[in-house]
C-alpha positions as CSV (number, residue, x, y, z in Angstrom):
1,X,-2.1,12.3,18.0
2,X,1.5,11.8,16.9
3,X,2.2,14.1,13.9
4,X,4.2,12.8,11.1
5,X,5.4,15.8,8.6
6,X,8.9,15.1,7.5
7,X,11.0,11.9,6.5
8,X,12.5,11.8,10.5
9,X,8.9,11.6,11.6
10,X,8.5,8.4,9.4
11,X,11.4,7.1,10.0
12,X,10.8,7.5,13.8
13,X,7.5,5.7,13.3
14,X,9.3,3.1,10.9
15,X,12.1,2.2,14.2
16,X,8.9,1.9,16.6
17,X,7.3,-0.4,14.5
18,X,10.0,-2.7,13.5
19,X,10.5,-4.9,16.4
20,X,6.9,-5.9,16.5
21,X,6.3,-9.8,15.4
22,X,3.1,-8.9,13.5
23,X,1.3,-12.0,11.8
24,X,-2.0,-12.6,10.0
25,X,-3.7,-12.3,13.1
26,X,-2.8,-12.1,16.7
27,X,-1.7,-9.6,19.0
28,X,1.2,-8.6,17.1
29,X,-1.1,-6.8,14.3
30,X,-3.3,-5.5,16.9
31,X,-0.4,-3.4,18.4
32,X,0.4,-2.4,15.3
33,X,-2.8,-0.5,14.0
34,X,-3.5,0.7,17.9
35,X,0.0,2.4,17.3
36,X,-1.0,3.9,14.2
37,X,-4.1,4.8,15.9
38,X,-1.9,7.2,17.9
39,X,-1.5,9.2,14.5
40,X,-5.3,8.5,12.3
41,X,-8.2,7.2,14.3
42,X,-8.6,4.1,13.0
43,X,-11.5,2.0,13.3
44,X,-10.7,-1.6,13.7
45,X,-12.5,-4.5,12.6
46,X,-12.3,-8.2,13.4
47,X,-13.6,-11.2,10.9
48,X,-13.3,-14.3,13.6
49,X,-11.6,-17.7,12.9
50,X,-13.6,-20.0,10.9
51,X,-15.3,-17.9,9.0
52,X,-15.8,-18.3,5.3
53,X,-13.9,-15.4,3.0
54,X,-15.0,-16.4,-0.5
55,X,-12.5,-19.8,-1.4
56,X,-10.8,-19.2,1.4
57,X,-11.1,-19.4,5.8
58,X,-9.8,-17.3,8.4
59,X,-7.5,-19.2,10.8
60,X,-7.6,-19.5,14.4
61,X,-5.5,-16.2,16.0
62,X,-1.9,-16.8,16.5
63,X,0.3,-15.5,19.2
64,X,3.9,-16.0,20.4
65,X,5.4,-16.2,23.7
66,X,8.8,-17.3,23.1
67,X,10.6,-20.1,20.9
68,X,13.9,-21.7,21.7
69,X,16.1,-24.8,20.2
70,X,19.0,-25.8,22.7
71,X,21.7,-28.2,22.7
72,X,22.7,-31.0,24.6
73,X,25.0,-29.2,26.7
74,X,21.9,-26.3,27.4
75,X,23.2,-23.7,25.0
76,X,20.4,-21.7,23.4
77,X,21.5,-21.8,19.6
78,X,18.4,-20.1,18.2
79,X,16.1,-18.0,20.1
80,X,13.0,-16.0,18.5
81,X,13.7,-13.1,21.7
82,X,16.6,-12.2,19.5
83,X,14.8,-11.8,16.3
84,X,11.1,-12.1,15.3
85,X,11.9,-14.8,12.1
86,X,13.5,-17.1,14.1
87,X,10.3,-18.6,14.3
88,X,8.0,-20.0,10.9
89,X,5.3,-17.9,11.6
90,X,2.3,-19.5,12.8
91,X,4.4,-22.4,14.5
92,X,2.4,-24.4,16.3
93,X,3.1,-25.0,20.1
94,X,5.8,-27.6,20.8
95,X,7.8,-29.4,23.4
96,X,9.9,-32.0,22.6
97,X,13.6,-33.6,22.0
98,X,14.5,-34.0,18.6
99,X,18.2,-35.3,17.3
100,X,19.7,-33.4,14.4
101,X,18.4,-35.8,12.0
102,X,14.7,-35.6,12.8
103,X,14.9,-31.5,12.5
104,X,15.5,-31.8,9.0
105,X,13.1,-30.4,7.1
106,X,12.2,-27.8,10.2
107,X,15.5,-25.7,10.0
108,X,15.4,-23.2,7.4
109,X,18.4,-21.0,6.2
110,X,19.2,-18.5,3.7
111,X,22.2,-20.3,1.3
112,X,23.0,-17.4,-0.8
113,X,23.5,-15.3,2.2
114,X,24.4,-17.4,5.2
115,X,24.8,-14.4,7.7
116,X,20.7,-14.0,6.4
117,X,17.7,-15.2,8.8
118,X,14.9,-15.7,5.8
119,X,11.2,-15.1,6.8
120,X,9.1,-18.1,6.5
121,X,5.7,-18.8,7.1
122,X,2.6,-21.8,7.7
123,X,-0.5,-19.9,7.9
124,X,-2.9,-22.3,6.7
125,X,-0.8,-25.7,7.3
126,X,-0.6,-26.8,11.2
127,X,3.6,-26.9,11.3
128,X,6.5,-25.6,13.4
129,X,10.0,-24.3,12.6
130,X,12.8,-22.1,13.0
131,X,14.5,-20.0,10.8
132,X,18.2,-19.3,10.9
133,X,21.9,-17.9,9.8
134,X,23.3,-20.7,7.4
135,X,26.6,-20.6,8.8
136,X,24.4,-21.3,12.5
137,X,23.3,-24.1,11.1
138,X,26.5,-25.7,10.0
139,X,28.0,-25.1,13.5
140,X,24.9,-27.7,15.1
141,X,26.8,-31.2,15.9
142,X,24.7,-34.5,15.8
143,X,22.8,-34.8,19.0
144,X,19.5,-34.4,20.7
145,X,17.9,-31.0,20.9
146,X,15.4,-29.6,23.1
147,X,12.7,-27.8,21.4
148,X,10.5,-25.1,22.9
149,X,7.8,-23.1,21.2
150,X,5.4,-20.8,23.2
151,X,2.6,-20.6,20.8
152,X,-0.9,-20.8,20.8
153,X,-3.5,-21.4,18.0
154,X,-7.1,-20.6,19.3
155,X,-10.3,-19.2,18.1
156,X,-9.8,-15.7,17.7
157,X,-10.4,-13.3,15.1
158,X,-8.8,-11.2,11.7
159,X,-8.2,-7.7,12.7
160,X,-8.0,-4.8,10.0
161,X,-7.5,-1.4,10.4
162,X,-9.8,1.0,8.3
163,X,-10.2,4.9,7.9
164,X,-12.8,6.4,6.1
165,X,-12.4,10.7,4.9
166,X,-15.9,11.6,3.7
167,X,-15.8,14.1,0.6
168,X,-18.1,15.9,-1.4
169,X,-18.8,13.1,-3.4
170,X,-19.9,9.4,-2.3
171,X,-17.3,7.9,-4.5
172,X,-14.5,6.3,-3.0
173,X,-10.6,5.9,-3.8
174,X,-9.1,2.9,-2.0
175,X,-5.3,2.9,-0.2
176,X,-4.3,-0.6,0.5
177,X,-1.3,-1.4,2.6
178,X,-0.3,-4.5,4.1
179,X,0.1,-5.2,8.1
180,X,1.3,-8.6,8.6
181,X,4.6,-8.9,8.1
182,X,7.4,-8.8,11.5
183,X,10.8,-7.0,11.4
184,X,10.9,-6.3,7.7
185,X,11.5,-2.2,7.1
186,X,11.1,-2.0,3.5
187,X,8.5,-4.7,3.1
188,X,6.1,-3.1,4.6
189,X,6.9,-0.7,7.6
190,X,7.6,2.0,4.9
191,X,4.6,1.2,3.7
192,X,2.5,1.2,6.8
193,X,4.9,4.5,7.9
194,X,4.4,6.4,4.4
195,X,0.2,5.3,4.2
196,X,-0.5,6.8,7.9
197,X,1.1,10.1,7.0
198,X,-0.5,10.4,3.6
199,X,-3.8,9.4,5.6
200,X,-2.8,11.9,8.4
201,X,-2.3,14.9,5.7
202,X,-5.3,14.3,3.2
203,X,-7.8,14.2,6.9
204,X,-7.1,18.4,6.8
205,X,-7.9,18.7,3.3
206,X,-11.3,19.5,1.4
207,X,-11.9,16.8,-0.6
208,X,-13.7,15.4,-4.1
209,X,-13.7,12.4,-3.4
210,X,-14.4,10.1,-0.3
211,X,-11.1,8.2,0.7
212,X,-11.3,5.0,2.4
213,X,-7.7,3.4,3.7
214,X,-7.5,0.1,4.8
215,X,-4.4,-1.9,6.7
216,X,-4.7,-5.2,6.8
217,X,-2.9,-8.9,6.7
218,X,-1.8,-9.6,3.3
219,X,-4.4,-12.0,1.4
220,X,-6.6,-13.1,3.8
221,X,-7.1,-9.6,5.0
222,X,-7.6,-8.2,1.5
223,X,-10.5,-10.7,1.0
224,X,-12.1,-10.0,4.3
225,X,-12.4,-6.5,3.9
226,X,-13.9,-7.7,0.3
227,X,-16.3,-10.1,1.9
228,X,-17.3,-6.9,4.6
229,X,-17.3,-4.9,1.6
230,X,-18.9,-6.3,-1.3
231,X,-22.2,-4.4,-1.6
232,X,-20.4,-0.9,-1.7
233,X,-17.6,-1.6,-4.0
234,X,-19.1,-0.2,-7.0
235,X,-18.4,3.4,-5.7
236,X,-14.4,2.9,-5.7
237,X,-13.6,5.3,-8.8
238,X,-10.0,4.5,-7.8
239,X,-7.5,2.5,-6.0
240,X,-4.0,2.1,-4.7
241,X,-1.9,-1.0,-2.8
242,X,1.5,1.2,-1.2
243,X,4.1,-0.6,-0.2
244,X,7.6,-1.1,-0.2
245,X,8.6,3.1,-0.4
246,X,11.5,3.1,2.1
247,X,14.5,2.1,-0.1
248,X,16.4,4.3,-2.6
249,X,14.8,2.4,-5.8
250,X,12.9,4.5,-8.2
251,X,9.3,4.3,-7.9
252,X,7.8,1.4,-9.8
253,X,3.9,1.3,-10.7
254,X,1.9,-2.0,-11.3
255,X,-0.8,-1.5,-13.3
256,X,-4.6,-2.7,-12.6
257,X,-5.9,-5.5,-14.2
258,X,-7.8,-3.4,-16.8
259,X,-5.1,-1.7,-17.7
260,X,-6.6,1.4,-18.8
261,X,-8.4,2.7,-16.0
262,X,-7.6,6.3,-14.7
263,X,-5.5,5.3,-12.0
264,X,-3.1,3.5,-14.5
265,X,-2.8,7.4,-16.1
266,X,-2.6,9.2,-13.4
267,X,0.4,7.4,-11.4
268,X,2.7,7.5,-14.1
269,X,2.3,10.9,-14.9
270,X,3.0,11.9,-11.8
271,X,6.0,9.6,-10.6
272,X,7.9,10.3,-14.0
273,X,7.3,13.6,-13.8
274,X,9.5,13.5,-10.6
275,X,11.9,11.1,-11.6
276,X,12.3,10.0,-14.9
277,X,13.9,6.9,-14.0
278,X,10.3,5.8,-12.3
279,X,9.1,2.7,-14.4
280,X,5.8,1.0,-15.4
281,X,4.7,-2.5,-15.3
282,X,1.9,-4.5,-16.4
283,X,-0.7,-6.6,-14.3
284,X,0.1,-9.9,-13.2
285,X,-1.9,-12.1,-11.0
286,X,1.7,-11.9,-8.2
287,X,2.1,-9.7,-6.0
288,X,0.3,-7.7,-3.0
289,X,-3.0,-7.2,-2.1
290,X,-3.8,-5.8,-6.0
291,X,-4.4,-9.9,-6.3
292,X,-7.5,-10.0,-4.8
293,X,-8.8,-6.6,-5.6
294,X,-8.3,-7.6,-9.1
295,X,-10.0,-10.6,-9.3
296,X,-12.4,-11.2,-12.2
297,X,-14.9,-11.4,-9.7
298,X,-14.3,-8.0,-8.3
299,X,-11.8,-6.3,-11.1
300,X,-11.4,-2.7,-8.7
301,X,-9.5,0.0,-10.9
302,X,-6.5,-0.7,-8.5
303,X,-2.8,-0.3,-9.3
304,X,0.3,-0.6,-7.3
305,X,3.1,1.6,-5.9
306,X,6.3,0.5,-4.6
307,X,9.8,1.8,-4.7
308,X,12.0,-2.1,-5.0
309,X,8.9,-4.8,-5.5
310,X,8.1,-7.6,-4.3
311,X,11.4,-10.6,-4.9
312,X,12.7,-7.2,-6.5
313,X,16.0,-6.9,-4.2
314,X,18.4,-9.0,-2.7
315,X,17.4,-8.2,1.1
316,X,13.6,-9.1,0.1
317,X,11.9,-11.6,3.2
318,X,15.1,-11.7,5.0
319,X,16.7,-10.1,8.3
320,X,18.8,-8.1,5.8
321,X,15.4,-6.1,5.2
322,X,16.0,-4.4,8.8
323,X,16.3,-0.2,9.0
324,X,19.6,0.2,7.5
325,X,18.1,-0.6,4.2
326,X,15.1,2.7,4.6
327,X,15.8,5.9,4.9
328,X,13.8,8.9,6.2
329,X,14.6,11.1,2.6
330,X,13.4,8.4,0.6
331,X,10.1,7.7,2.8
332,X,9.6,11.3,2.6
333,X,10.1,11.7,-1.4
334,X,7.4,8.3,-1.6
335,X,5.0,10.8,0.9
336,X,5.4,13.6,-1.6
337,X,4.9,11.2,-4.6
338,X,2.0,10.3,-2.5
339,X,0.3,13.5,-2.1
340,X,1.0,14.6,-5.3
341,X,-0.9,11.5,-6.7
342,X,-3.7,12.5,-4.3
343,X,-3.9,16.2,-5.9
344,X,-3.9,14.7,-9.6
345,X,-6.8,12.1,-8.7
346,X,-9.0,15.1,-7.1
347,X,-8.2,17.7,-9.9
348,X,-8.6,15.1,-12.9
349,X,-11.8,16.2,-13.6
350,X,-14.1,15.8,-16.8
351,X,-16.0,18.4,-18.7
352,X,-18.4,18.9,-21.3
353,X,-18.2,22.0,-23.9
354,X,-21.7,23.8,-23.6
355,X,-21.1,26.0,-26.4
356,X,-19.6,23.9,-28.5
357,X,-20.1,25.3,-32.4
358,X,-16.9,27.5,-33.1
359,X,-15.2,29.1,-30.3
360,X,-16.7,31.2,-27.9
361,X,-16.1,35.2,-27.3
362,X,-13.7,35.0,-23.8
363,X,-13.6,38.7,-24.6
364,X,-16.7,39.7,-23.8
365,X,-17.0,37.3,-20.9
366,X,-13.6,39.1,-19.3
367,X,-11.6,36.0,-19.6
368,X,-9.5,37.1,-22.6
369,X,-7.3,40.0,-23.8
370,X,-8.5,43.4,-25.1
371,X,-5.8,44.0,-27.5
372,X,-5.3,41.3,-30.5
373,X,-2.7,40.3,-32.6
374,X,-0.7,39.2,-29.6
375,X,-0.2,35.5,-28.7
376,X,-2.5,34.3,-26.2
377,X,-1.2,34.3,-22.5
378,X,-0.3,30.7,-20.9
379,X,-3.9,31.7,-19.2
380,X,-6.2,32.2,-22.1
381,X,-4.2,29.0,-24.3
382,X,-4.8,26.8,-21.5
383,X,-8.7,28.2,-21.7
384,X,-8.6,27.4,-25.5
385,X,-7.3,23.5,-24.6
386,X,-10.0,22.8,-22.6
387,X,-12.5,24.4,-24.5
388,X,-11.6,22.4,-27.6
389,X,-10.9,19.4,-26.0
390,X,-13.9,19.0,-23.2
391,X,-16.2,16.7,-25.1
392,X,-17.3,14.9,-22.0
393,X,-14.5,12.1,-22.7
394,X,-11.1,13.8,-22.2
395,X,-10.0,14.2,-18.5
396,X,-7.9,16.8,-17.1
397,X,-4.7,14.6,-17.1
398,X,-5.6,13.7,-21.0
399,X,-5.9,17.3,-21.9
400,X,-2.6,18.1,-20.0
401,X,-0.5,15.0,-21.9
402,X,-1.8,16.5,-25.2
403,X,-1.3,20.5,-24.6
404,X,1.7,19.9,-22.9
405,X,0.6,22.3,-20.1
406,X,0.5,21.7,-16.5
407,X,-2.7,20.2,-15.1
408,X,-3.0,23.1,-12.0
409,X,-3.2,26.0,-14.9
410,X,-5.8,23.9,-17.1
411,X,-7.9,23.0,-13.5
412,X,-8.0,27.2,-13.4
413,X,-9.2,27.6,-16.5
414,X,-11.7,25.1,-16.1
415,X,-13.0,26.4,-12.8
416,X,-12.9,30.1,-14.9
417,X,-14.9,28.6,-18.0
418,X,-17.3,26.7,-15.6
419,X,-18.1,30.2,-13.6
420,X,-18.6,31.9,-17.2
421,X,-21.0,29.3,-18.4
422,X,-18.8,27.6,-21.4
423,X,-18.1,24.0,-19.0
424,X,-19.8,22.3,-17.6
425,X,-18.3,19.2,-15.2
426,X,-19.8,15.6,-16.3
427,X,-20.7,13.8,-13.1
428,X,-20.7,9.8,-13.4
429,X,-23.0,7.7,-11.6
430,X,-22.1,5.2,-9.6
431,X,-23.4,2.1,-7.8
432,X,-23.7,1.8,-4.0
């Protein structure tokens, strides 16, 4: 398996998955998670067309030969083998001679930016189309056009991708990315990039927790793995949709839609705590996959981190999204972010005071100083913290906002306090 360790190793990855014209379905997204099957062995799972996902249906499988609109004289003026959003994705298969006139409506440009090709898509709507540069489009004369699109729309299936790290515990954090889209590098090959390494690194780890990481087609795929899902949900403790971490932005988390759950602690402590520019935003039903995790009928603990979001930049579902616009430093600095998320989620333990009435001798017990009258060592005050504060509500991460001191010195106290007898960890029960 590939190893990906540094920002060039990611941004490697990034370049060999940019040219690939991934869709909902098809056998775009299948080359895609076998690829990142070279790195984590990925199990993948297919829903086939037709069947029912809640409100919703998967489609029949798309794939793409080749898609071209000529001219009268035989000049190719768009072709989808020189970029992968020529096309609407999920055209349907066409040949036919059109004048100008009667491809209005199925030319789509970018206005703002007319050297832009924007992304467009029909996934549940039979329709064709292509997508181009504005000032293309102002160069076509009236006259016939021949149109030719190498498509096909069959029975087929969904495919996912899906990893599962068993820890110690049965209960489950969730990492979400999404697969679907073709030649965008921010939106989502970061994502997909920065998500196989994290998944790659935490595999060599002991773990707390069980960590289950899912790639799938945006929407559709979300609610499939839901559907597949359903019975075992009440063991995710906590979750996490990645995406968009190749650009220079600061990091930008989207809550869940409870608001308060741990995960909507834990993120922001960490990102701000490595750049202070990092922001903090509240649930809305818009977005990524956090849409359908969220739903009232589900309501995961599940937030969101992205560098730039979603409609956030100017480059967003456009060929200006391309590699220029990532870089292997900033993918790296999201993997750290990453990691460092995954070591405040395992550590954030909670713990109950089992002698609770005044303050226990540490002396005796060899965890404190012989000589008094000196101020306690950073050691024996971070002892004091979480013996004062573990009343079986406070987690780690609360008892580090309030003390002011750093959650890996209060998890060694713990672990000290918990050998000697005084704590005790509170274990929750889940369902599933």
């Amino acid at each position: 398996m590939s190893t990906l360790t540094s920002g060039a190793d990611l941004m490697a990855l990034a370049m060999r998955l940019y040219p690939i014209c991934r869709s909902i379905t098809g056998n775009g997204l299948r080359h895609t998670l076998r690829m990142l099957g070279q790195s984590i062995p990925l199990k993948l799972i297919e829903t086939p067309s037709g069947t029912a996902v809640f409100d919703w249906e998967v489609p029949p499988e798309w794939n793409i030969e080749g898609a071209r609109l000529i001219d009268s004289s035989g000049r190719t003026v768009v072709d989808f083998a020189d970029h992968n959003l020529h096309i609407v994705n999920y055209s349907e298969p066409v040949s036919a001679t059109l004048s100008l006139e009667d491809l209005h409506g199925r030319l789509h440009t970018h206005k703002a930016n007319p050297d832009w090709i924007p992304y467009r898509t029909s996934y549940y709507k039979r329709n064709w189309g292509f997508c181009l540069r504005e000032r293309t489009a102002r160069e076509l004369q009236p006259g016939s056009y021949r149109v030719e699109i190498q498509s096909s729309l069959q029975p087929g299936s969904l495919t996912y991708g899906e990893l599962l790290l068993p820890g110690a515990s049965r209960d489950e954090v969730l990492v979400f990315t999404h697969a679907c889209h073709p030649s965008l590098a921010n939106d989502n090959v970061s994502g997909l990039a920065v998500t196989t390494a994290l998944a790659q690194w935490l595999a060599d780890r002991p773990r707390r927790y069980s960590w289950r990481f899912v790639f799938a087609p945006g929407t559709i795929g979300s609610l499939c793995w839901l559907r597949n899902n359903e019975s075992n949900l009440g063991r995710i403790s906590h979750g996490l949709v990645l995406g968009l971490l190749g650009d220079q932005a600061a990091w930008t988390y989207k809550k869940s839609r409870r608001g308060d759950a741990d995960i909507d602690a834990i993120v922001p402590w960490v990102i701000r705590g490595l750049d202070p520019a990092s922001r903090v935003i509240d649930f809305e039903p818009y977005g990524y996959d956090e849409r359908q995790l969220c739903s009232p009928g589900f309501n995961l603990p599940v937030g969101r981190l992205n560098r730039s979001i979603n409609d956030g930049y100017p480059q967003y579902h456009s060929s200006a999204d391309d590699l220029s616009i990532i870089c292997a430093d900033a993918m790296a600095r999201s993997l750290e972010a990453c990691k460092a998320i995954v070591e405040a989620i395992e550590s954030n333990r909670r713990y109950i005071n089992l002698s609770p009435k005044g303050e226990p001798r540490l002396g005796k017990r060899g965890l404190y100083g012989a000589m008094g009258g000196n101020s306690p060592a950073d050691s024996e005050r971070a002892m004091l913290w979480m013996l004062n504060q573990s009343d079986g509500e406070r987690s780690l991460l609360a008892i580090s906002q309030r003390s002011r001191m750093s959650m890996p010195l209060l998890d060694g106290a713990a672990k000290a306090l918990e050998a000697a007898g005084l704590l005790e960890e509170v274990v929750e029960t889940r369902l599933g």
